[in-house]
C-alpha positions in Angstrom: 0.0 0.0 0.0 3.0 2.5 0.9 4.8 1.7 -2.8 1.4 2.5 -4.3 0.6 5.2 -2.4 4.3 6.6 -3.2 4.2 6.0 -6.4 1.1 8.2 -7.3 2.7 11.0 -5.0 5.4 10.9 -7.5 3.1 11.0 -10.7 1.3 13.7 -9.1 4.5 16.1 -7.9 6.2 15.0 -11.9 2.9 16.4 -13.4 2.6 19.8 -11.0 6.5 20.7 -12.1 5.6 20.0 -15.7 2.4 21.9 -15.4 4.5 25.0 -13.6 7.1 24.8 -16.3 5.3 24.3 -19.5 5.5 27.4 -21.7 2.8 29.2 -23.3 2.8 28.6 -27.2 5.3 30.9 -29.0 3.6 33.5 -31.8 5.4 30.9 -34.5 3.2 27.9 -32.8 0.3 29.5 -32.8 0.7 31.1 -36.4 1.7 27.2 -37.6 -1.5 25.6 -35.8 -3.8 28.2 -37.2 -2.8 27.2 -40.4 -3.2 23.3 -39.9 -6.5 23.8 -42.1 -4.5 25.0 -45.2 -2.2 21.3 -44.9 -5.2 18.8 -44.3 -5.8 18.7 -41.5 -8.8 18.1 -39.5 -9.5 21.7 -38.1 -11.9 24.8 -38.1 -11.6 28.4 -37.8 -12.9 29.1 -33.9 -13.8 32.1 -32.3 -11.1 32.4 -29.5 -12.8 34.0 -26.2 -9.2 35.3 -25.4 -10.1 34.9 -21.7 -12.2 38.0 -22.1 -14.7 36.8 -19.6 -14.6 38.1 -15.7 -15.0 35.0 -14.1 -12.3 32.1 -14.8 -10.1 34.3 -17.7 -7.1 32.6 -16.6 -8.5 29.0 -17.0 -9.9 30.0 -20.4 -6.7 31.5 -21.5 -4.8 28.5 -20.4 -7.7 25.8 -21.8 -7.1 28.1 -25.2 -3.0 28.2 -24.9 -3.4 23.9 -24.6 -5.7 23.0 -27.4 -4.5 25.5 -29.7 -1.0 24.2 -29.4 -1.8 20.3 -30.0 -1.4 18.6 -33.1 -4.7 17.4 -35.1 -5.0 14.4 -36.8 -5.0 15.0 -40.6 -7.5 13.9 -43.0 -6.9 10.7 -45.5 -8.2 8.9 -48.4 -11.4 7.8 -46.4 -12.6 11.3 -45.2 -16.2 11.4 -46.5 -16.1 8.3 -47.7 -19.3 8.0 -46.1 -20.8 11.3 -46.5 -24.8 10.8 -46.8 -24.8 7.2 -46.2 -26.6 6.5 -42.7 -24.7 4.9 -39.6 -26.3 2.3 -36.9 -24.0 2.4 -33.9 -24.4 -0.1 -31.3 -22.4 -0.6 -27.9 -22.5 -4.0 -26.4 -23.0 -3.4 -22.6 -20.8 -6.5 -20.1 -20.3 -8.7 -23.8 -16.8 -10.1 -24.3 -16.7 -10.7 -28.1 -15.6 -13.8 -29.1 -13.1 -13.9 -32.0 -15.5 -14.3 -35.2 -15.8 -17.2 -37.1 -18.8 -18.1 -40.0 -19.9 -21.0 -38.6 -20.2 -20.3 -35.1 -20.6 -16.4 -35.3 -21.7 -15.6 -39.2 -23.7 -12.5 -38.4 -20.4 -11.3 -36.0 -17.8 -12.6 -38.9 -19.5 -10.2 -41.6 -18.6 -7.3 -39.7 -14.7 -8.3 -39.6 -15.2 -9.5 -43.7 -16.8 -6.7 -45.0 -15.3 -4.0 -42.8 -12.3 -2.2 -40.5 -10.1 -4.9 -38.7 -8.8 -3.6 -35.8 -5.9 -5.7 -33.6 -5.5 -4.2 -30.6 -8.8 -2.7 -28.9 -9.0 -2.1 -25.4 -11.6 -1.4 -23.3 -10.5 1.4 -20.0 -12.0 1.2 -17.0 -13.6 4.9 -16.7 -14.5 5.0 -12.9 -17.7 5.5 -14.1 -19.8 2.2 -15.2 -21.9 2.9 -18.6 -21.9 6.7 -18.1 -18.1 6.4 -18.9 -18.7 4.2 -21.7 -21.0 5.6 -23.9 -19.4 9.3 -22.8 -16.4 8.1 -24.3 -18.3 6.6 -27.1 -20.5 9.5 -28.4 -18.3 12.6 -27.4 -14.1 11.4 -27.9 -13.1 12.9 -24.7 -12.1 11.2 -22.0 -14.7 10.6 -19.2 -13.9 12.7 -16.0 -15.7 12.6 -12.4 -16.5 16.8 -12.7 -18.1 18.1 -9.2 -18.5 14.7 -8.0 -20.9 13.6 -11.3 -20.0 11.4 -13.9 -19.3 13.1 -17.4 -22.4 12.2 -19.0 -24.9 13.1 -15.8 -23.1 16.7 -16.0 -23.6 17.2 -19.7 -27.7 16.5 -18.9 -27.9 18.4 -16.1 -25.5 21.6 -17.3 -26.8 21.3 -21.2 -23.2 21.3 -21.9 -22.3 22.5 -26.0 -20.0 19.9 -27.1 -19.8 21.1 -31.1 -17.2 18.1 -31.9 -19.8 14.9 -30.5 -20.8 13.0 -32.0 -24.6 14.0 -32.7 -23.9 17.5 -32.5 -21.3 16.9 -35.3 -23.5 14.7 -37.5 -26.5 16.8 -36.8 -24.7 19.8 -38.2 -23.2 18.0 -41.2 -27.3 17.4 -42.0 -27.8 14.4 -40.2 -31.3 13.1 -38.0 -29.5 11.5 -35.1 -31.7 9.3 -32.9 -30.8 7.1 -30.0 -33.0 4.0 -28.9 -32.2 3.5 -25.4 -34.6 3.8 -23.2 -35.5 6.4 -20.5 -31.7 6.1 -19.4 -30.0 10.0 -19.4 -32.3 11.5 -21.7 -31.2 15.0 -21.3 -27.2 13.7 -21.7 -28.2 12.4 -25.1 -30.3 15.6 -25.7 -27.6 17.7 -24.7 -25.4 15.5 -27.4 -27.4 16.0 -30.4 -29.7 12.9 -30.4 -33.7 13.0 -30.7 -34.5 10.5 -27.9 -36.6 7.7 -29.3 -39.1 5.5 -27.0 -37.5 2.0 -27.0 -39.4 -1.3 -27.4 -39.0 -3.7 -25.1 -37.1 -6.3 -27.9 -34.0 -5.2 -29.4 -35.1 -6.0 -33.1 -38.3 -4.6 -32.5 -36.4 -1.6 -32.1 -34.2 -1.7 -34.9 -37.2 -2.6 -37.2 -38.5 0.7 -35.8 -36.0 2.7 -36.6 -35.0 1.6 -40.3 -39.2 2.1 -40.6 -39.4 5.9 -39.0 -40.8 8.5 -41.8 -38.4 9.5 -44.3 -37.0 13.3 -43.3 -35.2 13.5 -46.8 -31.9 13.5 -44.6 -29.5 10.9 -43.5 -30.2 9.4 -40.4 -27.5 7.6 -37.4 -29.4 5.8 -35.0 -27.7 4.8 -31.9 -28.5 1.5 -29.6 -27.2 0.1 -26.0 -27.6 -3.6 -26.2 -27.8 -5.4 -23.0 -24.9 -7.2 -24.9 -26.5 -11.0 -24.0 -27.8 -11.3 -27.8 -25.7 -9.8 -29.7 -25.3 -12.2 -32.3 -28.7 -12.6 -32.9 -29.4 -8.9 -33.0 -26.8 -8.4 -35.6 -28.9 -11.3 -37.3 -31.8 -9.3 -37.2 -30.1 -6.4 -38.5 -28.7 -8.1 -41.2 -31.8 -9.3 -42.4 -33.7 -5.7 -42.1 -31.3 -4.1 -43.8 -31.5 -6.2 -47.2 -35.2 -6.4 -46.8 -36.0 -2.4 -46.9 -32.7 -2.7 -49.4 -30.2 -0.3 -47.3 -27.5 -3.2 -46.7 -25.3 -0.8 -49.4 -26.1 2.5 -48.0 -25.7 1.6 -44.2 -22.7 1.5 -42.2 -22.7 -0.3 -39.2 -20.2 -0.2 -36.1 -20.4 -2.4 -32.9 -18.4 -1.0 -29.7 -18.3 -3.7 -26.9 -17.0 -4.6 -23.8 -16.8 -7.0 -20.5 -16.9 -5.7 -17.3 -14.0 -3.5 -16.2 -10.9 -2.9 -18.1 -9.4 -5.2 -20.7 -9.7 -6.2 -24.0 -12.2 -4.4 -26.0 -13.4 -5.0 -29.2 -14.9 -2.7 -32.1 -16.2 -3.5 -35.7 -17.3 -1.3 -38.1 -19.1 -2.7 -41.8 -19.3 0.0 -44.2 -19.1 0.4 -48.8 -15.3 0.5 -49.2 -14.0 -0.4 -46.0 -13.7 -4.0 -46.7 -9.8 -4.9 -45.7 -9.0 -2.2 -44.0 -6.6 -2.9 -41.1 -5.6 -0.6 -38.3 -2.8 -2.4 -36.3 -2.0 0.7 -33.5 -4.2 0.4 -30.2 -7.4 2.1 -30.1 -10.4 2.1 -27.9 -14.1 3.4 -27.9 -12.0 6.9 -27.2 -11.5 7.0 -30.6 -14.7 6.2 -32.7 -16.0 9.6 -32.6 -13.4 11.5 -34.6 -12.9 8.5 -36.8 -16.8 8.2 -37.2 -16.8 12.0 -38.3 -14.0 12.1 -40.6 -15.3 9.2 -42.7 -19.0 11.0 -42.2 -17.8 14.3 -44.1 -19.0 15.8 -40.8 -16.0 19.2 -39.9 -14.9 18.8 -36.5 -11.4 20.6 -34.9 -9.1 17.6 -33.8 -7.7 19.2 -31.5 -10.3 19.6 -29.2 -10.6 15.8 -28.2 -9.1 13.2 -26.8 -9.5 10.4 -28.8 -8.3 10.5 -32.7 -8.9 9.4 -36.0 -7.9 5.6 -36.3 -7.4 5.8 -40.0 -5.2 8.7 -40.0 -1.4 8.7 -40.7 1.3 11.0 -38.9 2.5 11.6 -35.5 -0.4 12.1 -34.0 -1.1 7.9 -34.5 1.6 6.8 -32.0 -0.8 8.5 -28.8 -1.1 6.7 -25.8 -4.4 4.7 -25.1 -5.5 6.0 -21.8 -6.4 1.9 -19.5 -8.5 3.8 -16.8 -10.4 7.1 -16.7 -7.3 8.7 -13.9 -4.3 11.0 -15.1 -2.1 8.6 -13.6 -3.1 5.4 -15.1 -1.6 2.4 -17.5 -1.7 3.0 -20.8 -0.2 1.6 -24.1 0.9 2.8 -27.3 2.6 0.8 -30.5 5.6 1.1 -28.3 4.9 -0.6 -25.3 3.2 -0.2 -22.1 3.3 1.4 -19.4 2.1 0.6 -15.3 1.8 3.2 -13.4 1.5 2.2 -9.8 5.1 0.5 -10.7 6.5 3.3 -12.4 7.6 0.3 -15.3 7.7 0.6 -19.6 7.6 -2.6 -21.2 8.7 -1.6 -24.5 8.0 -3.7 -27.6 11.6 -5.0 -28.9 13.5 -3.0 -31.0 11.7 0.1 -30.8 14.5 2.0 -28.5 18.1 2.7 -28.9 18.8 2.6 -25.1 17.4 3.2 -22.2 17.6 7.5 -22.1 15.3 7.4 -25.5 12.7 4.7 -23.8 12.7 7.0 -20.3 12.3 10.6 -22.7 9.2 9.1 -24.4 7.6 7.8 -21.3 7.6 11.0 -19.6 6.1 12.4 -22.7 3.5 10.0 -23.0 2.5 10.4 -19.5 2.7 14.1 -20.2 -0.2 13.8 -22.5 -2.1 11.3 -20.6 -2.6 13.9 -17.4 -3.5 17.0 -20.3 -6.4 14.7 -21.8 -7.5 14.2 -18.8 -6.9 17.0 -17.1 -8.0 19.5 -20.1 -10.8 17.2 -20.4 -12.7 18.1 -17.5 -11.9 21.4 -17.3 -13.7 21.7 -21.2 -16.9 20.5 -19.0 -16.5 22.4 -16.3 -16.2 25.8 -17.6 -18.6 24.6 -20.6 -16.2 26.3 -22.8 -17.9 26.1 -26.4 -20.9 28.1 -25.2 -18.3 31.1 -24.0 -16.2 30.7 -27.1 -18.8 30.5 -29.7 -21.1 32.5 -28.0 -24.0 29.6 -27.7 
């Protein structure tokens, strides 16, 4: 109990000097990230608040001088791929996926064949049960505990602005976005751009009701929580009402699941020319909102969240994935892993000269698992996007 209790003193007193020391952007950084637009890059024009407001300038000013100065991810070959087409997403609530095969898992095994194959998925343990999940899930920032309420309870109850969401970002790019999932949070899903549909009491009953809903002459994302006991034969079902009302071609679907707690996680996602694409660098559900709105055509600034886009190339790929919702947790990159109450990086062979190279990328991964964090909750806490774009 003393080495663990000594070890997070350490992580804490390392990330108040870096925090004391770290300089404000120079004029050349901040000329360089406002041009990220003009390279690629997945970023908009913002109305800067400047700090002007009396109460909490400081905080803004800093919140401004850290997202401002991080690197976006840039767009690819797939951005808009999907632009008009409509999205199902489900997340699999306490369901370990099996690994997919077409005799024992057909409906499971199309997802993997005619979509994404992602190797290394892991599922963090947010502190926070499903608020933490689907938080991370429909927004790309990491799930905080802000004033003693989980993430998602403080976005219902504030009406929190988050532009870059999921709904929110879809809804703006033209989108109906609609979640079936009961009378769980409705105000959080509100709050996150999604109409809140009254849910059947079968799970097919209410995907046949939303691929049946009135045409709005718009593209639609419907989003699901499945109690993750059936998921097989829900994808079955969806399978089936898809080529019956003839949308299997101009649907992508994507499956987000997980067992209890923190471990291996798994995501699918089965959408027109995605067949055979693999992504081999860890990932989590952190990560399936920006990736979900760069292949939607829907703009969004990068730079704003904590997960990124999976299918993008560059520096910003080899991020650490966060394994718990604390600033001083594990996580693990393409270069290894790191654990946290030991203070010990397994690297993965070959990837460092020596030991100085291994110990200067570890601080600087942990450096950027306490911002996300950190910068995370602030974002909520101040509700920053209504002060900066005046909502």
């Amino acid at each position: 109990m003393r080495r663990v209790f000594l070890a997070i003193l350490l992580a804490v007193l390392t990330a108040l000097v870096a925090a004391r020391t770290r300089e404000a952007p120079s004029e050349e950084t901040a000329a360089m990230a406002a041009r990220w637009d003009e390279s690629g890059y997945n970023v908009l024009e913002l109305k800067r608040s400047g700090g002007t407001a009396t109460a909490g300038s400081a905080r803004i000013r800093e919140l401004e001088s850290y997202f401002y100065s991080c690197t976006p991810t840039a767009k690819t070959p797939c951005t808009g791929l999907l632009r008009g087409k409509d999205l199902i997403l489900l997340l699999a609530e306490n369901w370990t996926a099996p690994d997919p095969t077409p005799e024992q898992t057909p409906a499971l095994w199309r997802m993997l064949a005619e979509g994404v194959r992602f190797q290394s998925v892991y599922a963090p343990d947010w502190f926070q049960g499903m608020d933490g999940r689907e938080f991370a899930l429909l927004t790309g920032l990491a799930p905080t505990a802000v004033q003693e309420s989980t993430s998602l309870a403080w976005v219902g109850q504030q009406g929190t602005y988050l532009p870059f969401s999921l709904g929110v970002g879809l809804g703006a790019a033209g989108y109906d976005c609609r979640a079936y999932t009961g009378d769980a949070r409705p105000e959080a899903y509100q709050a996150l751009g999604f109409a809140v549909q009254q849910r059947p009491a079968s799970e097919g009953d209410a995907l046949a009701q939303a691929l049946s809903a009135p045409e709005t002459g718009r593209p639609w994302a419907a989003y699901f929580v499945l109690s993750g006991q059936d998921v097989e034969q829900t994808l079955a079902q969806l399978w089936q009402l898809l080529e019956q009302t003839g949308r299997q071609d101009s649907t992508a679907v994507c499956l987000a699941a997980a067992g209890d707690g923190a471990g291996r996680g798994a995501l699918f996602l089965r959408a027109p020319g995605l067949a055979g694409t693999e992504v081999a660098a860890p990932c989590s559900e952190l990560d399936v909102t920006p990736t979900l709105l760069d292949l939607f055509g829907a703009p969004y600034d990068a730079r704003f969240l904590s997960g990124r886009d999976v299918l993008a190339d560059g520096p910003e790929v080899d991020v650490p994935v966060s394994l718990a919702g604390s600033a001083y947790c594990d996580w693990v990159t393409a270069a290894g892993r790191y654990h946290a109450v030991e203070g010990v990086f397994s690297p993965t062979d070959g990837r460092f000269s020596g030991q100085s190279e291994a110990r200067r990328y570890v601080g600087r991964m942990r450096q950027v698992v306490y911002d996300r964090y950190s910068y995370a909750r602030q974002l909520l806490e101040c509700n920053y996007f209504q002060l900066a774009m005046g909502r």
